[in-house]
N, C-alpha and C positions, 0 to 999 in steps of 0.2 A: 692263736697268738698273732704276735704282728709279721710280717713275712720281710724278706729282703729289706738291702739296705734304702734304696732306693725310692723306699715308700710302701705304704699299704698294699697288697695286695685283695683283689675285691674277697677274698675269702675273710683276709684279716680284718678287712672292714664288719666283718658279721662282729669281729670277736666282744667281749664285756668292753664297754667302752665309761669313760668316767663320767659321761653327763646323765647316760641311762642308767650307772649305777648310784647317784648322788639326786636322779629327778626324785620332786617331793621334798628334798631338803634345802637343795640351796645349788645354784648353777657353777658350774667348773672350768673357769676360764685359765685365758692364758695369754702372754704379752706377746704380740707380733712387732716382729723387725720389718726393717722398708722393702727385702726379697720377697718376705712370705706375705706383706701387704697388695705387692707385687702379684701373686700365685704362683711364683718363678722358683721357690725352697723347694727342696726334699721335702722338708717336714710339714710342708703344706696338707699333706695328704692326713698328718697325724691331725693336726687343726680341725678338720672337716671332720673328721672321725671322732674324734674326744673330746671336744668342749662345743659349750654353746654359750660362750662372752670371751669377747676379747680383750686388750684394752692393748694401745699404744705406745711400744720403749719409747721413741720419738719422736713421730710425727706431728705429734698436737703442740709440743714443746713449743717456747713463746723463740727463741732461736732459729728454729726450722720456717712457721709456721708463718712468722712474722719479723722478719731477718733484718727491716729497713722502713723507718717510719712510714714511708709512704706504698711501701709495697709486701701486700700480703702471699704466701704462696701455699694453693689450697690442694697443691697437686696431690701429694702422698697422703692427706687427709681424704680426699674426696675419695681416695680408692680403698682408703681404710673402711671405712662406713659402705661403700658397695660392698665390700666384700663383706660384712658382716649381716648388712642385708642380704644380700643372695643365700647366705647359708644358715640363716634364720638365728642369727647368734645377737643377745644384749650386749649391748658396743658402750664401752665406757669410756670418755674424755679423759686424757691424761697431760700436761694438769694445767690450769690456765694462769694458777701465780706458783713462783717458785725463785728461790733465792738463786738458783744454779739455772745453765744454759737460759738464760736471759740477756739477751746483749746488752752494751756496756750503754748505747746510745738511749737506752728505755728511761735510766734513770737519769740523764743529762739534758741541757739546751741545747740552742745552735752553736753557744760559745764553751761547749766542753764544759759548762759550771752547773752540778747539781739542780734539779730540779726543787720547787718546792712544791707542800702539800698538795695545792687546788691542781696543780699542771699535772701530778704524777697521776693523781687522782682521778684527773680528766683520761689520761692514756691509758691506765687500765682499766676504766670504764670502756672505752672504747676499742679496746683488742677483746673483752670477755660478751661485748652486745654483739659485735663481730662475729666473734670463732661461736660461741653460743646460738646468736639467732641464723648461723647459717644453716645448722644444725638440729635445728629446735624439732623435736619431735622423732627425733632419728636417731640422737645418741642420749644415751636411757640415765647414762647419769656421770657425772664429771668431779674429777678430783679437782676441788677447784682452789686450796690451799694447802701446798706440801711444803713439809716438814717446818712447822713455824716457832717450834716450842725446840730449846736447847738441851744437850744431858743435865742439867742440872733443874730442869724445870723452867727456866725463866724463857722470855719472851726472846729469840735469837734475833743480835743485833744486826739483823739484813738492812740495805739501803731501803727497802720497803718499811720495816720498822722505824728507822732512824728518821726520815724523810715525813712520812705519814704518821707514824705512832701507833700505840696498839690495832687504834680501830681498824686498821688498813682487812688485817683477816673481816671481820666482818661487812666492809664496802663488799668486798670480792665478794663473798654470798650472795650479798643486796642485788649486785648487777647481775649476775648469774640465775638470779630469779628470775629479776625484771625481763630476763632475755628468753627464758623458758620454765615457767610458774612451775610445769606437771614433771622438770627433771630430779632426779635424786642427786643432791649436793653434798659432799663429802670432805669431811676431813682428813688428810692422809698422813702419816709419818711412821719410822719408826723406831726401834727399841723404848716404843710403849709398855712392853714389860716392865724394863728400869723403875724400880718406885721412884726415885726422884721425879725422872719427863713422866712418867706415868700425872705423878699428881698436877703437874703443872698444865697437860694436856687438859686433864679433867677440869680443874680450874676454868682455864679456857672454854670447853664447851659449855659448863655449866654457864660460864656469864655471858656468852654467846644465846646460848637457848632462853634463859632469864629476859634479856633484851627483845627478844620475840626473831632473831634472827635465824635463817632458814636452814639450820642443819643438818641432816636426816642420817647422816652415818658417816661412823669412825672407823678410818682404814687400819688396819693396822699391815704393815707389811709383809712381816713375816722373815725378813731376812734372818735365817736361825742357823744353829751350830747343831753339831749331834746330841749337845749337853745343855744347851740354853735356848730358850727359856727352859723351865720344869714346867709342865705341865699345870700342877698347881700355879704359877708365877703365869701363868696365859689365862689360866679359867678364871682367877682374878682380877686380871686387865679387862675380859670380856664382862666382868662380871660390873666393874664398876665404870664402864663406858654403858653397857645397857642401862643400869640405874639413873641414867640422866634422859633416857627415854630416844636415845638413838638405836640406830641399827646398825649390824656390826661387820664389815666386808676384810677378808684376809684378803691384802692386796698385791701382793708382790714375794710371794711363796718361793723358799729356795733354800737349800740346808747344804751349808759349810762341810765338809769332811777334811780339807787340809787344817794344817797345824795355824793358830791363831796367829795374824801378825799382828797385832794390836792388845792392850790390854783391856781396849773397851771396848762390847760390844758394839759394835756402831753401824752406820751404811752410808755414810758422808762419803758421796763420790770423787771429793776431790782431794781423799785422802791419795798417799802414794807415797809405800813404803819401799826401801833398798830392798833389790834382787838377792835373795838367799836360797841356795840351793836346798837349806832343809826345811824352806817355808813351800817346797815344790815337790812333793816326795812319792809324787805316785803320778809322774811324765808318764810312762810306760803302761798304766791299766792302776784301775783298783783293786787292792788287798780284799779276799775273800771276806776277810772278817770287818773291814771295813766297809762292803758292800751288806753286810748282814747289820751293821750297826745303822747303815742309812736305811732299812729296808724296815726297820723295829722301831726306825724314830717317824718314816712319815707314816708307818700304821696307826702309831697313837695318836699324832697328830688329828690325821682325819677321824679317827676315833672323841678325840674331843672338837673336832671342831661341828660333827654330827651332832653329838649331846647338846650342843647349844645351838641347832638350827633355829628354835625359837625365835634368836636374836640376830643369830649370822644369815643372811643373805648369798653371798657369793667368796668361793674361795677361788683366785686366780694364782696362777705361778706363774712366775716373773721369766718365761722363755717358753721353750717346747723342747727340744733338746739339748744337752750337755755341751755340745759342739758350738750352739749359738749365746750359751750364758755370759754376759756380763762379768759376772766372777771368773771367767778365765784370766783375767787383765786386770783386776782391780781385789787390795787395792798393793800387787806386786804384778808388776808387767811380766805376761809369760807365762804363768800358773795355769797350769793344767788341774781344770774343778770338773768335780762331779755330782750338782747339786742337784739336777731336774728328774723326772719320772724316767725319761729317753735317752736313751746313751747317741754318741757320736755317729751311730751307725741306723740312727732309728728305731734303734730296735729298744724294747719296751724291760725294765730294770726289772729285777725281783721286787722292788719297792713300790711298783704299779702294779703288781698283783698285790700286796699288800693292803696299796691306797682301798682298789675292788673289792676284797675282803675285810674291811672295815664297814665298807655301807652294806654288808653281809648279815653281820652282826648284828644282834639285840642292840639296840643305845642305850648307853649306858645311862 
């Protein structure tokens, strides 16, 4: 098993590891922050040890990446991509259009007034030939449009929408090709489960792929509860995104155990509900039984996401340990979450023996 808080110990480095126990099916990544891009985390140690694909919380973000029309900063990316090289890991672009963390100057002139179609058009051409052709041949495949379809299915009215109009998702493919023909281009969002955005997603690729437009695979996220999706309600989503002759990548893996603040499923970051003490109810460690309940749900998980390697390609989770997740903060500031394989201490969950023992198993 894994040893000390502090990281691997070279014994624990022998121990079942998730890429050796998933080779053959489909690669097992995981999202790095700007420390462990760095190689400065604890959990760096679990990174080199247990997967082999990473992908980006921040770095590649049009925010970070390219903060001011005339200046790009490739610092935190350039060390992203070494380091995915050096330890022989598939590196995936996260993500080059996105309604969030995009600054405010992308969509405007000199004079503070909205851009129109051709100008916007010209700039995101010119940030995805950019961040893509720096890259070309390096990072194996890039979420190049997140989350563009709303809970309801319809087209969500972002400035890219409103400004451009539908086709805008599709330009973004177009330049993304032009910048690197041989990468895998991907559609990313989620509570794809949801039949509503489910159908409307689908909609979407289908007249994307119709058009001869370059889409190779549907992310789906992953952001889940102990209770939702159902299994059925996932092998469904998978089932009818493969039907349009995509491939299928879990992109951003991570399961909920506190109490729901929301009544929609959702993962809109800029959500941000009131501080409630009993939306925080396990400060102090998790509940026995709620460590069993998260340790039953990513077994089935990986359980079904094996049954359909056919179609699925890469399952990554959206952190590496408990301590660095996102759902600490979001979307009530303070919340102590326990969603990843690795607890706060590095040390490896009953629910990563679980994951191991899953690609143990017959497939179902």
């Amino acid at each position: 098993m894994i040893a000390a808080a502090a990281g691997f110990t070279a014994a624990a480095v022998a121990a079942p590891s998730l890429k050796d126990a998933y080779r053959g099916d489909f690669v097992v990544g995981a999202a790095l922050n700007s420390a462990q891009i760095a190689d400065r985390a604890r959990s760096d140690a679990i990174v080199k040890a247990q997967f082999n694909a990473i992908s980006p919380e921040n770095a590649l973000k049009w925010e970070n990446i390219h903060p001011q029309p005339d200046k790009y900063d490739f610092t935190t990316a350039d060390a992203y991509v070494a380091f995915g090289e050096k330890n022989h890991m598939f590196i995936v672009g996260h993500c080059l259009l996105w309604h969030n963390q995009t600054p405010a100057w992308v969509f405007r002139d000199e004079n503070g007034k909205l851009l129109d179609r051709e100008r916007l058009l010209a700039r995101l051409r010119d940030h995805i030939r950019t961040i893509v052709g720096r890259y070309k041949g390096r990072i194996k495949a890039w979420d190049v449009v997140n989350e563009a379809v709303g809970e309801d299915g319809s087209m969500r009215p972002s400035l890219w929408y409103t400004i451009i109009g539908e086709d805008y998702v599709a330009k973004a493919f177009e330049y993304a090709h032009e910048a690197d023909p041989d990468a895998e281009l991907n559609y990313n969002d989620y509570s794809l489960e949801n039949p509503a955005k489910r159908a409307g997603a689908v909609a979407l690729i289908k007249k994307l792929k119709a058009a001869g437009v370059p889409v190779t695979t549907v992310g789906l996220q992953g952001h889940y509860s102990l209770d939702w999706p159902t299994i059925p309600q996932l092998d469904e989503t998978i089932s009818a995104f493969a039907a349009l002759g995509v491939k299928i990548a879990i992109t951003e893996l991570d399961i909920d155990v506190l109490p729901p603040a929301t009544k929609e499923e959702t993962a809109e970051v800029t959500l941000n509900v009131q501080s409630d003490p009993a939306l925080n109810p396990y400060g102090n460690g998790l509940p026995d039984a709620v460590q069993q309940s998260l340790t039953q749900r990513y077994g089935e998980l990986f359980a079904e996401f094996r049954s359909r390697k056919d179609v699925i390609d890469r399952v990554t989770l959206w952190g590496v340990t408990d301590y660095e997740s996102w759902r600490n903060n979001w979307p009530v500031a303070g919340r102590t979450a326990y969603p990843l394989l690795f607890d706060r201490a590095c040390q490896p969950k009953p629910a990563f023996d679980a994951v191991i023992a899953a690609a143990q198993n017959p497939a179902r």
